[in-house]
C-alpha positions as CSV (number, residue, x, y, z in Angstrom):
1,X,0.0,0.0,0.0
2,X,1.2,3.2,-0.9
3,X,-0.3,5.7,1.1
4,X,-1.0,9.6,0.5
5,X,0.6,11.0,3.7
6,X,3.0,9.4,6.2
7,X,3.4,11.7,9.4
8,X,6.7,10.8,11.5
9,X,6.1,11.2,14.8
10,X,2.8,11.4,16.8
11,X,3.6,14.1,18.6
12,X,1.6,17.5,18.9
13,X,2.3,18.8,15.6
14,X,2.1,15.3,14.1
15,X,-1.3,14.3,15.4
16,X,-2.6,17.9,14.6
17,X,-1.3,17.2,11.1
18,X,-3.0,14.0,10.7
19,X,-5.7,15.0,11.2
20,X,-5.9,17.7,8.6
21,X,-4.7,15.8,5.9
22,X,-7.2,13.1,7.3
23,X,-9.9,15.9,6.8
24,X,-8.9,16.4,3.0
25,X,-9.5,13.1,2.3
26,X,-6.1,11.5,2.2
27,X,-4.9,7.8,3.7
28,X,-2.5,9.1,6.3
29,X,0.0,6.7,8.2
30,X,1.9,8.2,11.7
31,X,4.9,6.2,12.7
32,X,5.6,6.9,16.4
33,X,8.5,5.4,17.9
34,X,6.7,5.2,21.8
35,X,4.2,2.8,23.0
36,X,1.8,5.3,22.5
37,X,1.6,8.6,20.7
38,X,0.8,12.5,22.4
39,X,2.8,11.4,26.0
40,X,4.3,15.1,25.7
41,X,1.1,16.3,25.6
42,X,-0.1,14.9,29.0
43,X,2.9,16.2,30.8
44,X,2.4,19.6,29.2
45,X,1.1,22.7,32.2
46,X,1.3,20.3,34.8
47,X,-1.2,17.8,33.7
48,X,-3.2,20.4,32.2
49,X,-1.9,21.3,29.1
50,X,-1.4,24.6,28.6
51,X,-2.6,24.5,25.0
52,X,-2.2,28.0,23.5
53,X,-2.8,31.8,24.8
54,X,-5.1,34.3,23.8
55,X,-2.1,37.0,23.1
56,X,-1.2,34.9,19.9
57,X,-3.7,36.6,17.3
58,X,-3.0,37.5,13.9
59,X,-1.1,40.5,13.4
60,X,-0.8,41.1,17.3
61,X,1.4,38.4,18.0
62,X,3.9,39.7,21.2
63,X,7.3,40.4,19.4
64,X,9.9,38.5,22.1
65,X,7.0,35.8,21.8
66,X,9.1,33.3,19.3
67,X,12.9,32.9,18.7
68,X,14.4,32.0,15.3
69,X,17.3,33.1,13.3
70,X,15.0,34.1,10.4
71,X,13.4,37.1,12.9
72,X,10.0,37.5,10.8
73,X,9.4,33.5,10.4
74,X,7.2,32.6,12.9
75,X,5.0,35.4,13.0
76,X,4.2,34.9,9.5
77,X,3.6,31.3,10.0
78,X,1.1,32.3,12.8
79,X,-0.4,34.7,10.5
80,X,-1.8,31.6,8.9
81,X,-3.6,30.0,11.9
82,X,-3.8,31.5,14.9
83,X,-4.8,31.1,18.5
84,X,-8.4,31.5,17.8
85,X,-7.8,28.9,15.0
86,X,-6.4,26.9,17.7
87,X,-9.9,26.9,19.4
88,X,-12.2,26.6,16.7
89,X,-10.1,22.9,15.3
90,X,-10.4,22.1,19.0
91,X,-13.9,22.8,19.5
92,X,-14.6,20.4,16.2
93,X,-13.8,17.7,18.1
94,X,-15.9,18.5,20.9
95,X,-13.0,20.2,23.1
96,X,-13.1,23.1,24.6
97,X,-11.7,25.7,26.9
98,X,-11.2,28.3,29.5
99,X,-9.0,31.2,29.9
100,X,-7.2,31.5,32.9
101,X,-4.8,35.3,32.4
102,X,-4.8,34.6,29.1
103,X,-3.5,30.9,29.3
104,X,-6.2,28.4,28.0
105,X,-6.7,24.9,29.4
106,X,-9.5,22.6,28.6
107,X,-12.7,22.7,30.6
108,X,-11.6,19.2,32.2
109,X,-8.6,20.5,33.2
110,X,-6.8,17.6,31.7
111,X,-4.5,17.2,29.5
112,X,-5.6,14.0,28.3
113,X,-8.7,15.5,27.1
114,X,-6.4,17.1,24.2
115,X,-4.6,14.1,23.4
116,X,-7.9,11.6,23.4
117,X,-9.9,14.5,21.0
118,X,-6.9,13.9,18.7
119,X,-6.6,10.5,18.5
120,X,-10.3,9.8,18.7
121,X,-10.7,12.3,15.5
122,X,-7.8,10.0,13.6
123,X,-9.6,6.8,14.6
124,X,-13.0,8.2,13.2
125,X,-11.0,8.8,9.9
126,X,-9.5,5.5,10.2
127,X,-6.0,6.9,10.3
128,X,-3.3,3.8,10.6
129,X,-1.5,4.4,13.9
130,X,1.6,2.5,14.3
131,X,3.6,2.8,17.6
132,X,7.3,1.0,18.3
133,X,8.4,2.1,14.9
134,X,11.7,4.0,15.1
135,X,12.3,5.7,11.5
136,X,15.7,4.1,10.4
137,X,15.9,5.8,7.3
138,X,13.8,7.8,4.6
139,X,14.7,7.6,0.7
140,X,13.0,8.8,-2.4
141,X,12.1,6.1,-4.9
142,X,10.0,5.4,-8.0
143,X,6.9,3.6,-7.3
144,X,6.4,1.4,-11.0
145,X,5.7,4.0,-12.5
146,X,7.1,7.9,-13.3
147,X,6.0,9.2,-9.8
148,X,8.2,9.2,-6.7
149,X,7.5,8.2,-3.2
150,X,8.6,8.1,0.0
151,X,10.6,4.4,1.0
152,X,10.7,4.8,5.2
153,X,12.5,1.8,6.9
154,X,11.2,1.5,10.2
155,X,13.2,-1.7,12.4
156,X,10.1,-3.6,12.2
157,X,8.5,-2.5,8.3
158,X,9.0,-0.9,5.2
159,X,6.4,1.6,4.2
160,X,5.5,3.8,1.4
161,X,3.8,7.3,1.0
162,X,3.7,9.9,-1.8
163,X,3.9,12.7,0.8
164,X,5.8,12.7,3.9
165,X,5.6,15.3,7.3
166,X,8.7,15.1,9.9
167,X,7.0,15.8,13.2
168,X,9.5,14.1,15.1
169,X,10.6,16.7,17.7
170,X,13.3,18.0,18.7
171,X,15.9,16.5,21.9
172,X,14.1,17.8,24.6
173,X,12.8,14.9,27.3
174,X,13.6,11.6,25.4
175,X,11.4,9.5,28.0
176,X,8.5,11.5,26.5
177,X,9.2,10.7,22.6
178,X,11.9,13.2,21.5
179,X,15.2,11.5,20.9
180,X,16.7,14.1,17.8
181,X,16.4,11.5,15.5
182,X,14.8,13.4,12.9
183,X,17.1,16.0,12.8
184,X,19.6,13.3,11.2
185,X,16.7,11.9,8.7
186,X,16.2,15.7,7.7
187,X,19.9,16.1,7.1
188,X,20.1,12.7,5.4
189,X,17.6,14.6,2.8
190,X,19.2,17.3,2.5
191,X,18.2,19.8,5.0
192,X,20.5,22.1,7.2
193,X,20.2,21.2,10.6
194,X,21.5,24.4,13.1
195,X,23.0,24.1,16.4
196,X,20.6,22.8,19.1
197,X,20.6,23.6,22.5
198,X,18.0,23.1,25.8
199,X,15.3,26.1,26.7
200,X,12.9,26.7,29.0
201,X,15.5,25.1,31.6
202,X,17.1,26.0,35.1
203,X,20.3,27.6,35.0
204,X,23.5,26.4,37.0
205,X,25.6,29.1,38.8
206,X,29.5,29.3,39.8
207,X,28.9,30.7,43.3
208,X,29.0,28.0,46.2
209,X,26.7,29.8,48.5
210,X,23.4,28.5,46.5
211,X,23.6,25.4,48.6
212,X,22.5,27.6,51.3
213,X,19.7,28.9,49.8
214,X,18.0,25.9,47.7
215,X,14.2,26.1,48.4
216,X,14.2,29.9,48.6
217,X,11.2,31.3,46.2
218,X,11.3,34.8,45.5
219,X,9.7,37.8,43.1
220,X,12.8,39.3,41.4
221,X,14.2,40.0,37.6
222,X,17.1,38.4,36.2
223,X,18.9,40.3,33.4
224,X,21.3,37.4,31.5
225,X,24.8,39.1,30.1
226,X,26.8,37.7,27.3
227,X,30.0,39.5,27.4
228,X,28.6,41.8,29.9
229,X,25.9,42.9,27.2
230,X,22.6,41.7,27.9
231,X,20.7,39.2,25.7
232,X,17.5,39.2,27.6
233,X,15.8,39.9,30.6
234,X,12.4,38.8,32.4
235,X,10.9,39.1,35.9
236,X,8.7,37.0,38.1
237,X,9.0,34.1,40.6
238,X,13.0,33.1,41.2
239,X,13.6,29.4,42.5
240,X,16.5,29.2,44.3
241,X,18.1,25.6,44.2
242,X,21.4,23.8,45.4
243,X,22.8,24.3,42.0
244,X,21.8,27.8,40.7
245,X,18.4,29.3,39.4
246,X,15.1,28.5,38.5
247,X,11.6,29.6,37.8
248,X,9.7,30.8,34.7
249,X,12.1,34.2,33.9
250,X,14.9,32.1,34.1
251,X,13.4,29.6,31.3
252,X,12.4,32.8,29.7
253,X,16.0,33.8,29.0
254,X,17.8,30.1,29.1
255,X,18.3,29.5,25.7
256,X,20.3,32.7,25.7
257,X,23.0,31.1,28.2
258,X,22.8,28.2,26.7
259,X,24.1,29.4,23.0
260,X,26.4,31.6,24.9
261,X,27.9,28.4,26.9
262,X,28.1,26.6,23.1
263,X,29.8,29.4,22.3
264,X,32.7,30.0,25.0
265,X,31.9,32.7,25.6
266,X,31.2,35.1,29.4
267,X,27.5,34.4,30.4
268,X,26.0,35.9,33.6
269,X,22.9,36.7,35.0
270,X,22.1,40.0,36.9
271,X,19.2,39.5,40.1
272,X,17.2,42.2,41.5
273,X,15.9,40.8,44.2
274,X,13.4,43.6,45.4
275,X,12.1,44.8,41.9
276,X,9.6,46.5,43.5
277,X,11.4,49.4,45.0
278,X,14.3,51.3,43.4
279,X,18.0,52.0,44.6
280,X,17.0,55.3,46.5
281,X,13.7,53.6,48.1
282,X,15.3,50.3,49.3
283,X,18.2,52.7,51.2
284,X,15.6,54.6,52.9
285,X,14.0,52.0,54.1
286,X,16.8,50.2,55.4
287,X,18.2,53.4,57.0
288,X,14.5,54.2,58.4
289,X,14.8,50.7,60.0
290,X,18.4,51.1,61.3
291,X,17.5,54.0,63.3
292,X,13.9,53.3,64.4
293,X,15.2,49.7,65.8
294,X,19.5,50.7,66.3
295,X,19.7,48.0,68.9
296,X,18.6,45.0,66.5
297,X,21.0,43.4,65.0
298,X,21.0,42.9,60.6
299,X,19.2,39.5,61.2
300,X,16.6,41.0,62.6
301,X,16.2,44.4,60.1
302,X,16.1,42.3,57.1
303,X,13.3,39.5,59.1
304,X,10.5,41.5,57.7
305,X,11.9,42.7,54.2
306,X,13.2,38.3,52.8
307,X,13.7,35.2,53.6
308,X,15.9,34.5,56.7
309,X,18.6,32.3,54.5
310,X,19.0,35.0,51.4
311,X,19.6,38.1,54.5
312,X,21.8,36.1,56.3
313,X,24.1,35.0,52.3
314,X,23.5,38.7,51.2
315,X,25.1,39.7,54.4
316,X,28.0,37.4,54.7
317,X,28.2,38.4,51.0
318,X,28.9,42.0,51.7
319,X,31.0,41.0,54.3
320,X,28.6,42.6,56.9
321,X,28.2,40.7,60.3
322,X,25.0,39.5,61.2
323,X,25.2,40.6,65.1
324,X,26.2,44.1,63.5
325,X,23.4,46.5,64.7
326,X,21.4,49.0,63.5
327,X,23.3,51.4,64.8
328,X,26.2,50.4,63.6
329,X,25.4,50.4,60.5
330,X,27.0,53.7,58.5
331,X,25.9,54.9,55.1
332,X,28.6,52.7,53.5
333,X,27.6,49.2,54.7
334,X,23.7,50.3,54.0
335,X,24.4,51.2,50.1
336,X,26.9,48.0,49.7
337,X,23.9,45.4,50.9
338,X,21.4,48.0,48.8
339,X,23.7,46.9,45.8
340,X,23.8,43.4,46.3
341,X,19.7,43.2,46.9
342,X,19.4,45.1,43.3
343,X,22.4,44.2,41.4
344,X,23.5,40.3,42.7
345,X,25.7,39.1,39.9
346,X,26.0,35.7,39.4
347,X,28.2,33.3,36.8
348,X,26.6,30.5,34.6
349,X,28.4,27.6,34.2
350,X,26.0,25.5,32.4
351,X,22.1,24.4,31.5
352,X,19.8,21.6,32.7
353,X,20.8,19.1,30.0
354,X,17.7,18.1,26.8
355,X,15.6,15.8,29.4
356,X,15.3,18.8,31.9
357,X,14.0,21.1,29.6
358,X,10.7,21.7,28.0
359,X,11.8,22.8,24.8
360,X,14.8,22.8,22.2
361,X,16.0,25.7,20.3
362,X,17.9,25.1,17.1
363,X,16.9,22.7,14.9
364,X,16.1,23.1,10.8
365,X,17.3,26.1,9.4
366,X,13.7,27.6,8.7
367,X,15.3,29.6,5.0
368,X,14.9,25.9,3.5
369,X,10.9,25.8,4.4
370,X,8.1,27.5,2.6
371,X,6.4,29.3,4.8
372,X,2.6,29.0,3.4
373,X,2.8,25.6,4.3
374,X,5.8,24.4,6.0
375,X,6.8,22.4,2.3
376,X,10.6,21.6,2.1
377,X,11.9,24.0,-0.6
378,X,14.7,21.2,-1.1
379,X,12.4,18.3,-1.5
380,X,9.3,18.0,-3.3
381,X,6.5,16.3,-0.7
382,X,8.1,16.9,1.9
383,X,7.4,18.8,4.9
384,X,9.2,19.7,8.0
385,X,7.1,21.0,11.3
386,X,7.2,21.5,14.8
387,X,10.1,21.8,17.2
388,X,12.3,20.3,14.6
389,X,12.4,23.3,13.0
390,X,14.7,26.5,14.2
391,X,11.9,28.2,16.1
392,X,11.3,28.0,20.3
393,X,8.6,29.8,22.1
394,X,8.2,31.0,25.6
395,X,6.5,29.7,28.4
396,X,2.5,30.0,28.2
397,X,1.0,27.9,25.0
398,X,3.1,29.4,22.3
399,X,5.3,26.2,22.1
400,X,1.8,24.0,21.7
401,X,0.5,26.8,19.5
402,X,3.3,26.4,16.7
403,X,3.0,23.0,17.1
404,X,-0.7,23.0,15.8
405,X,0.0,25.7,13.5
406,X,2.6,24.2,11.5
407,X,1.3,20.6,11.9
408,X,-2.4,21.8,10.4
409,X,-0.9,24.2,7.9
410,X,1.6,20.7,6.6
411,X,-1.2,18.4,7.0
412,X,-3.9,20.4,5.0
413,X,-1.6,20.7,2.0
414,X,-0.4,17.2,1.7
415,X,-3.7,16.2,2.2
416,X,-5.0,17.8,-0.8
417,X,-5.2,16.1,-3.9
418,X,-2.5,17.3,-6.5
419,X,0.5,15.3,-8.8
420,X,3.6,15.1,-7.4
């Protein structure tokens, strides 16, 4: 059997696209090398699944949203099928959703709502689903006749399809699916595959004196340098852990330190760790609280302002003692531990490795993809989607949101009936 559309991998982006070539009529196969296909999706917003935000709309998209080395790419992808898109194909299959800041979830509040409205839609349209097939290798043949196929060796089959989607994912949490595999089967046809790296990861830090503070959570705003310019920035919570930092602004900005660490080169991250108040506020208050309690020692000032652990590190960091009091304290020692609270400079030494983070950032070099409908411009019926391409999003949806974009925009052209 020779079929119209093979999808490789039965991931987000590869169920999504199954079903829209399903939809135009076309026999589809998915080859998914896991016991069972969308096991990203169930882990995805705790359980969840986090699966797209309301900010992605047409024309509107937020401009640090998606990060690529063709700038423009994504947003004109998304231009094609947006959030609200997102919603509608969802709510086709009897899904739908609530907002929650923007975020949406499903009404269940489960993630395997989204994956079982996926597969239940393929099964309607009698997609084949075959699972424990790793793609060995892809090649283009003639089928008897003067049209070309698709030849994919699997270890257990040999199968055939006019049209073929690589939604295999990128390197990011192996146990879940993603082993980079298909980065060498897009390379083996021809494809430039760029320099990958982990995102939306925890960050590791030089300095010893995180072993005292793992645990700590914090509101702050981390600023990541790259040869003392900075790359990025983002606020919110800070985790603190044994190792470095964590926390949603650090995954923000991770993929920064990352390509810096490939690189060699400087990478450091800059923590305010009271981005509420300013420089000249912070000192006031401190002095305020020097003189109305002068017999308390710096323990006791900084109780009420953090955590007991961070006071007592910032303080030994300054070199200030802890039994100093209040009244001891001169204009000097107050604008030193100011600086520290505002400006604590810390050195990255490495990333969470690929199965610690939620996303990978590198991946095909998006200048070989058409990007109407995520076609190979090297290979003729073949299309390349997901997070195998060179495009990561933030946290919030916009990682699930490309993956249904460029899965339904790949599906619904192979799917259509046309000579190859």
């Amino acid at each position: 059997m020779i079929y119209d559309v093979c999808v490789i991998g039965g991931g987000a982006s590869g169920l999504a696209a199954a079903v829209a070539a399903g939809r135009e009529g076309a026999s589809v196969l998915i080859l998914e090398r896991m016991d069972k296909t969308g096991k990203k999706i169930l882990a995805t917003g705790n359980g969840k699944c986090n699966l797209t935000n309301d900010r992605i709309v047409r024309g509107r998209i937020p401009a640090g949203a998606y990060r690529c080395r063709q700038r423009n790419f994504p947003f004109q992808v998304l231009n094609a099928f947006d959030s609200g898109d997102t919603l509608s194909f969802f709510e086709s299959m009897g899904l739908y959703t609530k907002n929650r800041d923007e975020y949406r979830y499903p009404l269940s509040e489960q993630a395997s709502s989204v994956s079982d409205a996926l597969k239940w839609e393929l099964a309607e349209r009698k997609t084949d689903v075959m699972t424990g097939e790793e793609v060995r290798s892809v090649q283009i043949v003639k089928n008897g006749s003067d049209q070309r196929c698709f030849l994919i060796q699997t270890d257990r089959a040999v199968y055939r399809s006019r049209r073929l989607i690589m939604a295999a994912g990128g390197r990011s949490a192996e146990k879940l699916g993603s082993n980079g595999s298909g980065y060498e089967l897009c390379r083996k046809l021809g494809h430039r595959v760029l320099p990958t790296v982990p995102a939306l990861c925890a960050l590791h830090c030089r300095e010893k004196y995180f072993k005292e503070l793992a645990g700590i959570r914090l509101q702050g705003r981390i600023q990541l340098l790259i040869d003392g310019r900075m790359a990025a920035e983002d606020r919110g919570e800070l985790q603190l852990t044994a190792y470095g930092i964590s926390g949603i602004p650090v995954f923000q900005v991770s993929r920064y330190g990352a390509y810096g660490l490939l690189e060699h080169r400087d990478v450091r991250a800059v923590l305010d760790l009271m981005p509420d108040l300013d420089r000249e506020t912070l000192y006031d208050r401190l002095r305020f609280q020097a003189k109305q309690h002068s017999g308390w020692n710096m323990g006791m000032l900084l109780s009420g302002m953090m955590n007991r652990k961070l006071a007592a590190c910032l303080l030994k960091i300054c070199g200030i003692d802890s039994a100093c009091t209040g009244r001891q304290m001169d204009e000097k020692l107050l604008k030193a531990l100011v600086s520290r609270i505002k400006h604590l400079e810390v050195h990255i030494t490495d990333t969470n490795g690929f199965e610690q983070s939620q996303v990978t950032a590198g991946g095909v070099d998006t200048r070989e993809i058409n990007v109407h409908n995520m076609s190979s411009k090297k290979v003729r019926g073949l299309y390349i989607i997901g997070e195998l391409l060179d495009v990561d999003g933030i946290c919030g949806g916009y990682n699930l949101q490309w993956a249904w974009t460029t899965g339904i925009l790949a599906g619904t052209d192979a799917g259509r009936s046309h000579d190859d």
